[in-house]
Residue, then its C-alpha position, 0 to 999 in steps of 0.5 A: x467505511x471504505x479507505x484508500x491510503x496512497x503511499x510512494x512505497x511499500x512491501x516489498x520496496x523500501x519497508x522504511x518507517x513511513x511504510x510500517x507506520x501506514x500498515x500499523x495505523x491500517x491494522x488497527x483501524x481495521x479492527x473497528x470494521x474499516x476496509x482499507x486498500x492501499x494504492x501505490x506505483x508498481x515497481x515491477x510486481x502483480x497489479x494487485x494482491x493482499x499483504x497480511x490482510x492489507x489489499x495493495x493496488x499498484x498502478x503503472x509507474x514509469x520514471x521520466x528520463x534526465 
């Protein structure tokens, strides 16, 4: 089974707790033979790359002015 999870931040930004709980729960579950990418905004890294055998996507981000 093929899973994207969406998230507003991850390594390296903000590893908070929402951050590490995603990257747990995706390490689990790919022991059971799931392929997981995770998809969130780029924050001025590479589009994509794969993170302890996590594969990150990062789509353009740009901030709206006040």
């Amino acid at each position: 089974m093929k899973i994207l999870m969406l998230i507003e931040y991850f390594h390296p930004f903000a590893s908070g707790g929402s951050e590490w709980s995603v990257y747990h729960l995706i390490r689990g579950l790919q022991e059971r033979n799931s392929i997981f990418s995770i998809l969130t905004p780029n924050y001025g890294t590479e589009g994509e790359e794969i993170w302890n055998g996590v594969k990150i996507r990062r789509f353009p981000f740009f901030p709206r002015a006040r």
